[in-house]
N, C-alpha and C positions, 0 to 999 in steps of 0.2 A: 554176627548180630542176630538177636532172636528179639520178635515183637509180637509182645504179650498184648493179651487184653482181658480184664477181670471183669464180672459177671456178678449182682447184689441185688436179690430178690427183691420186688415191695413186698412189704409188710400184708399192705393190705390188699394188694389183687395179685401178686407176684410176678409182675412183670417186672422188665430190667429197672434197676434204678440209673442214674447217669449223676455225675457231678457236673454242680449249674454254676458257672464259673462267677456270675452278677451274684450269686445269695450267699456260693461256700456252703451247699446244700445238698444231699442227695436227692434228686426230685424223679419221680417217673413219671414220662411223659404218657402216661396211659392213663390214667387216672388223676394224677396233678395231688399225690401223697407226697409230702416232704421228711426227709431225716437230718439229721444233726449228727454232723461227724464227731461231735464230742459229746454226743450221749448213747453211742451205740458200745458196745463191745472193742469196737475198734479204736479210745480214747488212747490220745496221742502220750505220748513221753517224751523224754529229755533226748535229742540229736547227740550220738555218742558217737566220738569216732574209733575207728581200729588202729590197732597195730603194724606198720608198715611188713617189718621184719616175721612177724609172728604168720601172716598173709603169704609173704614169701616162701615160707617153710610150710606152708596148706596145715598151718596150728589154729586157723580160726575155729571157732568152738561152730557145733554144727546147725546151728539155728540160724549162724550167719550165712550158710547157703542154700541154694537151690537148684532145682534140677528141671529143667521146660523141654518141650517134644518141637523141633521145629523142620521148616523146610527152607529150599534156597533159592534163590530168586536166578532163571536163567541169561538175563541180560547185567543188572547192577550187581547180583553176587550178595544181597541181602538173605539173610536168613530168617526168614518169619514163621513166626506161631501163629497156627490158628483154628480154633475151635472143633473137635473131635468131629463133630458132623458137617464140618464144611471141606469139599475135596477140590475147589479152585478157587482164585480170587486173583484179583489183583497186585501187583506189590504195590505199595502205600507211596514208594520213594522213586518210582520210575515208570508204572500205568502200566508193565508190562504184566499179561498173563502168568500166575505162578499156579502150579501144580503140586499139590501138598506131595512129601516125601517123609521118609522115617530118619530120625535121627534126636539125638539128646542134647542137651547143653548145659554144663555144670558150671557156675557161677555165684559173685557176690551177690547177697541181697543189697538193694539201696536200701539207706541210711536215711533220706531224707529229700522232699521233692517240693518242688516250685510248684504250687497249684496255679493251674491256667485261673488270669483274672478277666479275659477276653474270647465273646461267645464264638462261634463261627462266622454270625455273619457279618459284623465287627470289624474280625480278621480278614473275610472276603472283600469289604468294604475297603481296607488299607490296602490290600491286594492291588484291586481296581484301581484305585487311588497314584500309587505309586506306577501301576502299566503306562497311564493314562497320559502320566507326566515326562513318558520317555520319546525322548524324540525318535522317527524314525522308525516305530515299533508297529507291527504292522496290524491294521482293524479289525483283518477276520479272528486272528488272536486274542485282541483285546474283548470283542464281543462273546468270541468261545469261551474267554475265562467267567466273562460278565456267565454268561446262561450254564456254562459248566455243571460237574458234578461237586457237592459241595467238598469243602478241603478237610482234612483227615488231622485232629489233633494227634499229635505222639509227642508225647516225652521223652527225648532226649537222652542218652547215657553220657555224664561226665566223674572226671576222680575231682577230688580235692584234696591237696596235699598242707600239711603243718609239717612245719620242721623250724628245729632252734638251730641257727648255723653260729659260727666262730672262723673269722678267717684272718691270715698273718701276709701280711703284703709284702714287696720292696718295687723302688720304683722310683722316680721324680720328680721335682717339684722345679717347672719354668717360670720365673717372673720377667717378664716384657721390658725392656729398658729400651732407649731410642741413641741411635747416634747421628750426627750432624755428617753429611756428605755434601760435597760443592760436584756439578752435573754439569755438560753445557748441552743446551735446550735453545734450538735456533740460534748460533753462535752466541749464544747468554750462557754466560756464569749464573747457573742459579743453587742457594741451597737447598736441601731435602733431608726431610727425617725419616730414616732407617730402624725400621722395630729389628731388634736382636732378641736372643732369650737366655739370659743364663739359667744353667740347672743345674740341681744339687739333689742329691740321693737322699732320697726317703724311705720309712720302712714305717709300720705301724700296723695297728690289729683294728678290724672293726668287728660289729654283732648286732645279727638282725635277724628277730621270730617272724616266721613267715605264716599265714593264717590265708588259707583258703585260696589256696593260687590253683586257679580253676584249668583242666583240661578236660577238652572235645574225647571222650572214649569211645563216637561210634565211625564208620566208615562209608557210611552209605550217604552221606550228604558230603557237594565239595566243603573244605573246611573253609576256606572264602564266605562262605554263607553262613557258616553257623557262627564266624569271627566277628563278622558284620552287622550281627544281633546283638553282642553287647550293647553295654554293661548290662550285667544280671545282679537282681538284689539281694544279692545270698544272704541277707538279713532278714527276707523274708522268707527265708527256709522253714520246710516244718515238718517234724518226724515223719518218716515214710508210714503211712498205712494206703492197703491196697485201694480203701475206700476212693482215692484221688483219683485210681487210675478209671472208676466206672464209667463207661462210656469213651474211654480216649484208649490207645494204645501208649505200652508201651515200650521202648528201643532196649535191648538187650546191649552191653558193652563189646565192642568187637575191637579195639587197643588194650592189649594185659596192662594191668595194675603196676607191672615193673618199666611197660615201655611207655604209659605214663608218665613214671616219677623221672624217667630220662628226659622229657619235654618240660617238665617243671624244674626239674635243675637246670636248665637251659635258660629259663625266665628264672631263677633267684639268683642264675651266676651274672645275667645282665643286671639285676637291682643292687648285686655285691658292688659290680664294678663300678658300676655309680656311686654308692658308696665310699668305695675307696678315692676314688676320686675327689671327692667332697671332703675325704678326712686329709687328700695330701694336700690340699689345696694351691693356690697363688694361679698365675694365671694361667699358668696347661700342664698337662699332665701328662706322664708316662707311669703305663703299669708294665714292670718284669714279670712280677714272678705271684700266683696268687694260689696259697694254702688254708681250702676252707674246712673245717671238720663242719658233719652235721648229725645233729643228735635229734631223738626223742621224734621220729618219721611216722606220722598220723597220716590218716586217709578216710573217706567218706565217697562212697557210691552214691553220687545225686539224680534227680533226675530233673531236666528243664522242659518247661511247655514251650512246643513250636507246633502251629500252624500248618499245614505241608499239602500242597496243592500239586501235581504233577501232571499234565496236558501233552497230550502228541497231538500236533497241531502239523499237516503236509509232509506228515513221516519224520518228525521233528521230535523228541519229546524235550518238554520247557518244564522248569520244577522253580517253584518259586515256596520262602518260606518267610515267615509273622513272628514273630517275638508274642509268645502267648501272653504275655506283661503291659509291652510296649506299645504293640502295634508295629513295631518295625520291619521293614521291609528287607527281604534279598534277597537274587535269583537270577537267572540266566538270561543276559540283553539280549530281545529278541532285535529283528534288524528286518527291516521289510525294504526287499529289492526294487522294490517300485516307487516307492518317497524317496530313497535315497536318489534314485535316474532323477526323477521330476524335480528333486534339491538343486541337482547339477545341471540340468537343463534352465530353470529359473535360474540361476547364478549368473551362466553364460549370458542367458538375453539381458538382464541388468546391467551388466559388464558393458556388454555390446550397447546397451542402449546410453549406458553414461559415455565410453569412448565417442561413441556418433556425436550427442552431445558436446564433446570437448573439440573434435573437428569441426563441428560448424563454428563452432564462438572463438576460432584460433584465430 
């Protein structure tokens, strides 16, 4: 995993610029000079995707890669980039101390990225929001987060996969029929109806374009967390330019583009079998035997905006993360030892106290 972060002079005093996620503006906060990401140089184009197979064979043409200097984070295993004249910092995904090192990373360019539509404090604000609301979560936590250092936008590395599939089935097709049984049920003769199923061998083809079946590329957050942000509105995708990234980092892809497409044939061989199921129909189904060809395998390096907050809190470290869209919340239950005692102590004496109650009124 390498995490970048890009760098956009003002115009006018040349300090950094930042993308302001309420205007979809380059604004810098030094002077208050705004830019328009569609009148600068960096004007967007058509979201194209690649060639699976041509990728595989490293035939991409060479504009589609890139080469970043990065280092490695000694507790998570993150690999971060970061800025020539900075020689320590934090890792972004777990608060522990990194020490820059030497090393390269050759990789896809993205394709195209979800610009954050939610500021930080927004995201802090759902943060809070969501701690606030967990039972049993312990105060000095929730107040650390509250007064905390603020949280750290990074965009995401995910693939997306198109592919035309063709598959040839065999299999079953059960319809439910009932027969009449006589029981006896407390010395009674009583009747009962019996579901049986006959089945009768099916075979058939079905065909289904698959468009933008989305997988998590990076490794440094649990994937529980980043599942739990869904749904994302790849509708509102929009050609990659660096411009997005000013002011936020962003996550280098650390799952290859091949062990990718193995997680998404995973998720189109469950949408097939649903499918096939639906084409044998009656009332249940057996699948034997399923023969899919898949043609014409596209792909696209996305990048998604998350929020990312990371606290060691009593030698604990807690990572919580924001759907930079949504607001939504994920991250690690914290659990305070001391609510939970005082739960179980209150419980008892209620207990205790309705028992007492139920002996006196016996």
């Amino acid at each position: 995993m390498t995490n970048m972060q890009q760098h956009f002079p003002c115009d006018t005093c040349g300090a950094d610029l930042r993308f302001e996620p309420k205007t979809g503006q380059l604004v810098c906060q030094h002077c208050g000079n705004t830019e328009s990401l569609e009148q600068g140089p960096w004007a967007a184009t058509t979201i194209r995707e690649l060639d699976f197979n041509a990728a595989l064979k490293g035939a991409l043409p060479a504009p589609e890669m890139e080469e970043t200097r990065v280092s490695k984070c000694p507790n998570c295993a993150a690999e971060v980039e970061f800025d020539p004249d900075i020689h320590a910092k934090e890792c972004p995904f777990c608060a522990t101390p990194v020490v820059t090192d030497t090393g390269t990373h050759r990789h896809i360019k993205p394709r195209a990225v979800l610009p954050f539509a939610l500021d930080e404090p927004t995201a802090h604000d759902a943060m809070n929001d969501w701690l606030g609301a967990l039972w049993f979560a312990p105060n000095g936590l929730q107040d650390y987060a509250r007064k905390g250092r603020r949280m750290d936008g990074i965009y995401v590395p995910y693939w997306t996969y198109d592919a035309d599939t063709a598959t040839r089935y065999s299999g079953e097709r059960g319809t439910v029929y009932y027969e009449t049984r006589t029981v006896m049920r407390n010395g009674k003769r009583q009747s009962i109806r019996v579901a049986k199923v006959r089945w009768r061998a099916a075979r058939g083809q079905v065909a289904r374009f698959f468009d933008d079946v989305l997988v998590l590329a990076s490794k440094s957050l649990p994937k529980r967390f980043t599942d739990g942000l869904a749904p994302w509105d790849l509708s509102a995708l929009e050609p990659y330019t660096p411009e997005y990234l000013a002011g936020f980092r962003a996550e280098g892809y650390a799952v290859s583009l091949e062990e990718g497409f193995a997680e998404a044939r995973a998720v189109m061989d469950g949408v097939i079998r649903r499918d096939i199921k639906f084409d044998i129909g009656g009332d249940r189904q057996r699948i034997h035997q399923v023969d899919t060809t898949v043609r014409d395998v596209t792909f696209k390096h996305v990048l998604l905006p998350v929020w990312l907050a990371a606290y060691k809190y009593r030698g604990e470290t807690y990572r919580f993360v924001v759907n930079g869209r949504t607001g939504k919340v994920q991250g690690q239950r914290p659990y305070s030892a001391v609510k939970i005692a005082l739960a179980i102590i209150a419980g008892l004496i209620i207990a205790a106290a309705i028992g007492l109650a139920y002996g006196l009124n016996a």
